[in-house]
C-alpha positions as CSV (number, residue, x, y, z in Angstrom):
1,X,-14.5,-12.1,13.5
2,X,-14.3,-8.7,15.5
3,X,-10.7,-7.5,14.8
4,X,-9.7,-3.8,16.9
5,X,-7.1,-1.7,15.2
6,X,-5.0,0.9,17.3
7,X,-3.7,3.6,14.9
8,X,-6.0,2.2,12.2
9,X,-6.4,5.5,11.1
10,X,-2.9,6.3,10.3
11,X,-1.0,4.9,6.7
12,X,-0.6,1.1,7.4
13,X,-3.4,1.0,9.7
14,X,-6.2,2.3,7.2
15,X,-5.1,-0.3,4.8
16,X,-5.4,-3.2,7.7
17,X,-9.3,-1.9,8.2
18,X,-9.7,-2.3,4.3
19,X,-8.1,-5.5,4.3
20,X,-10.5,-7.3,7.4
21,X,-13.7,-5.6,6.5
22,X,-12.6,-7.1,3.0
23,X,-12.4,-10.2,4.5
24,X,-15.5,-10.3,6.4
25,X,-14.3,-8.9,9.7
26,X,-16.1,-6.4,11.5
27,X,-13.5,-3.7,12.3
28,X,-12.6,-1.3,15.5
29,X,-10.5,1.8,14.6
30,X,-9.2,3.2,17.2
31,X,-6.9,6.9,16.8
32,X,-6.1,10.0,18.9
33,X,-5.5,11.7,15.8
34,X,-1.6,12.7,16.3
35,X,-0.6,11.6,13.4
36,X,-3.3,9.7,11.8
37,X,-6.1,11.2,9.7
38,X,-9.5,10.9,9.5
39,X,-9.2,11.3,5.3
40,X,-7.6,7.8,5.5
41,X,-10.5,5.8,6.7
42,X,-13.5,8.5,5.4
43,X,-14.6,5.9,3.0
44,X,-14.8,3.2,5.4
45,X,-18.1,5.6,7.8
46,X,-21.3,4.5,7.3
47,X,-20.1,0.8,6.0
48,X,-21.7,-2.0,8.1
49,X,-19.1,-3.4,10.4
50,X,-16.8,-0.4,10.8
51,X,-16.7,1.4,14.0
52,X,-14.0,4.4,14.5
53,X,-13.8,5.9,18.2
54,X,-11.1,8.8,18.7
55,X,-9.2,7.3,21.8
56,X,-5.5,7.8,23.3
57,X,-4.6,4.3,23.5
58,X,-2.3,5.4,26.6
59,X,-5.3,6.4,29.4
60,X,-7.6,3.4,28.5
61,X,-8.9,1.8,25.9
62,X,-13.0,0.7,26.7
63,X,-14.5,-1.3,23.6
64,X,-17.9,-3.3,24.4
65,X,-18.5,-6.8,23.1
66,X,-16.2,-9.3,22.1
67,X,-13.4,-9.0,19.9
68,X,-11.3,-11.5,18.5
69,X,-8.2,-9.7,17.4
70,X,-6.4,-6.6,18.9
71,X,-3.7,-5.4,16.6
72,X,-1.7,-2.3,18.0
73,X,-0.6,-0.3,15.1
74,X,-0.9,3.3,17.5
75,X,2.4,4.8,17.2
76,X,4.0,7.9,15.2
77,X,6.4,5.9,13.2
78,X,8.0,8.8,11.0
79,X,10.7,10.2,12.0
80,X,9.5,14.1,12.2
81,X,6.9,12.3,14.1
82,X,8.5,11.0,16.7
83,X,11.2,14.1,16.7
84,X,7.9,16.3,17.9
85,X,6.4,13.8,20.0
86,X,9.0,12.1,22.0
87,X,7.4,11.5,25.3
88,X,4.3,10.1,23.6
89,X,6.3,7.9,21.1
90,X,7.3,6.4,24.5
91,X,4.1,6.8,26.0
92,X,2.1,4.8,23.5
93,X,5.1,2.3,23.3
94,X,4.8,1.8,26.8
95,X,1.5,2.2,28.5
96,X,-0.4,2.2,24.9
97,X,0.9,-1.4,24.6
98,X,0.2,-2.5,28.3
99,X,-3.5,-1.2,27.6
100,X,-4.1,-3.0,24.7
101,X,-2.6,-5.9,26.4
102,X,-4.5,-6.0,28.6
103,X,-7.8,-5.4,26.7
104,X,-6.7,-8.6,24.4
105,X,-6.3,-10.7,27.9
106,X,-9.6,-9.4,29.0
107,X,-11.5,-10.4,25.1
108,X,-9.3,-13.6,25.1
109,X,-8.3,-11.8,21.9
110,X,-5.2,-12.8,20.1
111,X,-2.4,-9.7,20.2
112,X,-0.9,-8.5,17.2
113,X,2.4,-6.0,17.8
114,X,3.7,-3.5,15.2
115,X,6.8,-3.4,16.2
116,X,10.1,-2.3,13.4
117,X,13.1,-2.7,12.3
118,X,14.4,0.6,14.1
119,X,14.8,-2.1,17.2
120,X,18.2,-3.8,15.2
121,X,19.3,0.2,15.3
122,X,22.4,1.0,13.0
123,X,23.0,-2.8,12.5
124,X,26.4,-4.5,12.8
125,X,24.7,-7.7,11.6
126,X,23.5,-7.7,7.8
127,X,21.2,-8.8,6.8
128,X,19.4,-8.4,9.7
129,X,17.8,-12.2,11.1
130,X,14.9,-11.5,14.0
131,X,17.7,-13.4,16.6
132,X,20.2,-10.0,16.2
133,X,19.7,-8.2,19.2
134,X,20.3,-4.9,17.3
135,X,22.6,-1.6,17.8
136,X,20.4,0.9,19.6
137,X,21.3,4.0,21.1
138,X,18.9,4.8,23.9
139,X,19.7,8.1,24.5
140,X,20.1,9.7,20.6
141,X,17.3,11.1,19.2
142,X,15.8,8.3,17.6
143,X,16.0,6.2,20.6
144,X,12.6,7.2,21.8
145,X,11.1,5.6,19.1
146,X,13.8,2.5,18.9
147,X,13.4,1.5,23.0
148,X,9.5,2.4,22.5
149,X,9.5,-0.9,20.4
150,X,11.8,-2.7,21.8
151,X,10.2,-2.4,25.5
152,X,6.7,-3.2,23.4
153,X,8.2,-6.7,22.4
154,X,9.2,-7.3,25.8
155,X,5.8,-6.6,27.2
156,X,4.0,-8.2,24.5
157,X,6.4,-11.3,25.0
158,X,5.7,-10.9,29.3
159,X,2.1,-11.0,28.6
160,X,2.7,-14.5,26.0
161,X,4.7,-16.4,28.7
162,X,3.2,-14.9,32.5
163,X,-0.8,-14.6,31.3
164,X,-1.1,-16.9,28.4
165,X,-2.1,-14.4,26.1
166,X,-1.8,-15.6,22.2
167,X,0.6,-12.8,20.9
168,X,2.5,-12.1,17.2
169,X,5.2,-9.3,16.9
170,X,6.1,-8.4,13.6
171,X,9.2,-6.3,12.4
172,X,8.4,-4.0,9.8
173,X,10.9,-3.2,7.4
174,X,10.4,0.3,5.2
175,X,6.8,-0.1,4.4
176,X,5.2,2.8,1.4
177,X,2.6,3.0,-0.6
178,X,-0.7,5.8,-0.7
179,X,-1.9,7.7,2.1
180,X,1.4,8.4,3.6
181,X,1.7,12.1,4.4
182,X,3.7,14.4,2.6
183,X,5.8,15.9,5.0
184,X,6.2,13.0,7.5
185,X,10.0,12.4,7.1
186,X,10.1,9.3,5.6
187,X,12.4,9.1,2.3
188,X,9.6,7.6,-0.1
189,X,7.4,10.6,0.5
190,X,10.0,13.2,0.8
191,X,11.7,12.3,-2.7
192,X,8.0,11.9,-4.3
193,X,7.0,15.1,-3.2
194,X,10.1,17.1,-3.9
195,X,10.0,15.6,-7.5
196,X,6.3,16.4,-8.0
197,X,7.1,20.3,-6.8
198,X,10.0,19.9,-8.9
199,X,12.0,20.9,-5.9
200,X,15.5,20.3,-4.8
201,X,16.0,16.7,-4.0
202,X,17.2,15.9,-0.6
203,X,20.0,13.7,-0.4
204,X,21.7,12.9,3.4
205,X,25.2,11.9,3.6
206,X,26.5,10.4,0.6
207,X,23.6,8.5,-0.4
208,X,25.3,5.4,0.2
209,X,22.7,4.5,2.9
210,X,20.5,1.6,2.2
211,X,17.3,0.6,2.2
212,X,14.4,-1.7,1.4
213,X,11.3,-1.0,0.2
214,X,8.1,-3.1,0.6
215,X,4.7,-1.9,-1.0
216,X,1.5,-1.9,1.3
217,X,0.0,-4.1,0.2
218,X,2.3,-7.1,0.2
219,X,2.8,-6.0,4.0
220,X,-0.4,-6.0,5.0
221,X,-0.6,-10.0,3.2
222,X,2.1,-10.8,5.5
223,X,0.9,-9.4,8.8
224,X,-2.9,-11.6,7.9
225,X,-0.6,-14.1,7.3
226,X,0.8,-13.9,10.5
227,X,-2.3,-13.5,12.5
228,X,-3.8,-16.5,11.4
229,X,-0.5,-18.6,12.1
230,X,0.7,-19.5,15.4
231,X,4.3,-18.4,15.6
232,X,4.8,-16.2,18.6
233,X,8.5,-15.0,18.2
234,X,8.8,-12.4,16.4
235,X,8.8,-12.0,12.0
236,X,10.5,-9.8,9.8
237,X,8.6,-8.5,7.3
238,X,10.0,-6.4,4.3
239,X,11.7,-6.6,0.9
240,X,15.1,-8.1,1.1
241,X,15.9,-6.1,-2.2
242,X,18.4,-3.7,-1.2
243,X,18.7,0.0,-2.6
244,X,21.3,2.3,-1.8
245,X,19.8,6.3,-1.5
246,X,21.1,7.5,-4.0
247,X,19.5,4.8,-6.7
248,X,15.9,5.1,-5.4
249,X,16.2,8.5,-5.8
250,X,17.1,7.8,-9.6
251,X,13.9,5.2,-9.6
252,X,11.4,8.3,-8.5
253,X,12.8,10.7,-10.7
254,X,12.6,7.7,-13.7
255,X,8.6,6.5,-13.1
256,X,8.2,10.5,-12.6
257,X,9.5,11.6,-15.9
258,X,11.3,14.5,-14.2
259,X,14.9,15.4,-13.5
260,X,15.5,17.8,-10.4
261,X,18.4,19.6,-8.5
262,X,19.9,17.2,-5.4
263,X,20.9,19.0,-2.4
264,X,23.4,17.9,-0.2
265,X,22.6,18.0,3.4
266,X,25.3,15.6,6.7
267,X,23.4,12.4,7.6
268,X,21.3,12.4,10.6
269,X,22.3,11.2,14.2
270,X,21.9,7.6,14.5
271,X,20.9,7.2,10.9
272,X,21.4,3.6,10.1
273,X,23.7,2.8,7.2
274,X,22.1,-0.3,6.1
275,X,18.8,-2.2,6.2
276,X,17.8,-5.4,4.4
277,X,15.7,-8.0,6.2
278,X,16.4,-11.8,6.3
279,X,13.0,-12.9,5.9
280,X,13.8,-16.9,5.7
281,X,11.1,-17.0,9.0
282,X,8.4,-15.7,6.3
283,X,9.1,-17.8,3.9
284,X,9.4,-20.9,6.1
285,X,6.7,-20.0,8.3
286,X,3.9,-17.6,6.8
287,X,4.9,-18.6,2.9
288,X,5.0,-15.2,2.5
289,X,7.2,-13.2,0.5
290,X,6.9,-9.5,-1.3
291,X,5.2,-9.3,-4.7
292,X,5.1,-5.8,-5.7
293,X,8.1,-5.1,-7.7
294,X,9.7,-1.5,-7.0
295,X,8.7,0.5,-9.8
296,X,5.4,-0.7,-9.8
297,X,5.2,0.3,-6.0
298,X,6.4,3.7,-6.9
299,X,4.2,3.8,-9.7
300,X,1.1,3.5,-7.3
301,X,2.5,5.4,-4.6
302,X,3.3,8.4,-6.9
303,X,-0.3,8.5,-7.9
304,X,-1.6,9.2,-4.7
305,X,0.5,12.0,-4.3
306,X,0.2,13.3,-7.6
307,X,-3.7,13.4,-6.8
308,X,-2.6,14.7,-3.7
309,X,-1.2,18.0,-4.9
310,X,-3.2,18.1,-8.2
311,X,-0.3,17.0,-10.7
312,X,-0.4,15.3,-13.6
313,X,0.2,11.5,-13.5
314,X,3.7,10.1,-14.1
315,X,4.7,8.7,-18.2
């Protein structure tokens, strides 16, 4: 099997190269580099079977010789990520998805989506089933990102029923685990890295927020899972173990062994207030469910990042 990547050089994409050249694939990482990194896939250069070209997925994407798979992972998928880079968030969303598309029609490649959970918005439905047809505001600033994903289901979905193309869309619920990036936004990073610094930690609105965490790993099972099945709508995937804010911060600062300051600061525009994934389409479907229990998650995650800024590791 040839299996292409889009964003394969960013957090969940590097581990989907590991995985496939793991499982006998040779692999095509594709990545502009916004917010990917090169330090994520390093390893993987010079290993037969592993081919990275530096490519905005939104002008073209050229690959010689067959493939089998195209999996579009090319987005910036953190919130100070797509703050910066609104107009390519919607770019890559939109023409990035058409182009792989139509790259997978042209292989006879089967199409893989990444799309999120950000497309059920600020939920009024909870848990949240794949036939909610979410709570999105197109014009806030997270809508860039939201209608980006939403508008890359409906193309993927266009492409399924008006050129035959064999497409999977998956719904990614608050993925974490190493090579996230410090700074990127994202609540498991932020609370890691402010603990590790022994800074203030950030807490937005009330804490009462909620969340659910699902390690790398068990993620990346899930969407191999999905790939090899032949369900086309699409599949939450996540940990329907639901954490408010405020306790995960207590879970980071418990597998750190550290106690810090929390700082106040008013919840962000169009920050959802709950998140949990009904994944009984999973289950039934992909006999897939996660493993990786919180704290062991953390435990991993935290590390990464304690390697990352030369701490010492966690008690």
């Amino acid at each position: 099997m040839r299996t292409l990547i889009t964003g394969g050089a960013g957090f969940l994409g590097s581990h989907l190269c590991d995985r496939f050249l793991q499982d006998g694939h040779e692999v095509v990482c594709v990545d502009n580099l916004i917010s990917g990194r090169l330090r994520n896939i390093e390893h993987l250069f010079g290993r037969d079977g592993f081919t990275f070209f530096k490519m905005d997925v939104t002008n073209f994407i050229h690959v010689p010789g067959t493939l089998d798979h195209v999996l579009h992972f090319a987005s910036p998928a953190s919130p100070n990520d797509y703050f910066r880079y609104p107009i390519q968030t919607l770019k890559v969303g939109a023409l990035g998805t058409h182009k792989a598309l139509g790259l997978a029609r042209e292989k006879g490649a089967t199409f893989l989506l990444a799309s999120t959970s950000e497309v059920y918005g600020d939920p009024t439905v909870h848990p949240q089933p794949e036939t909610y047809w979410g709570n999105v505001n197109p014009i806030g600033p997270r809508g860039c990102y939201d209608e980006a994903k939403r508008f890359a289901e409906a193309m993927t979905m266009a492409y399924h029923r008006h050129h035959g193309v064999d497409t999977r869309i998956v719904r990614i619920f608050n993925t974490y685990g190493p090579r996230m990036r410090a700074g990127d936004g994202r609540v498991v990073p932020a609370f890691l890295s402010q603990v590790i610094r022994g800074e203030p930690l950030t807490l937005f609105g009330d804490g009462s927020q909620t969340r659910s965490f699902c390690y790398v790993d068990d993620l990346v099972e899930g969407i191999v899972r999905l790939l090899k099945s032949d369900y086309t709508d699409p599949v939450n995937l996540g940990n329907p173990d639901e954490h408010t804010i405020a306790e995960f911060a207590e879970v980071v600062q418990e597998v750190l062994g550290r106690r810090v300051e929390v700082r106040r600061e008013p919840l962000p525009v169009d920050d959802p207030k709950v998140r949990r994934p009904d994944i009984s389409v999973a289950r039934r479907v992909l006999g897939w469910e996660p493993r990786v229990p919180l704290r062991e998650g953390i435990r991993r995650t935290a590390e990464y990042f304690l390697a990352e800024f030369g701490a010492t590791s966690p008690g």
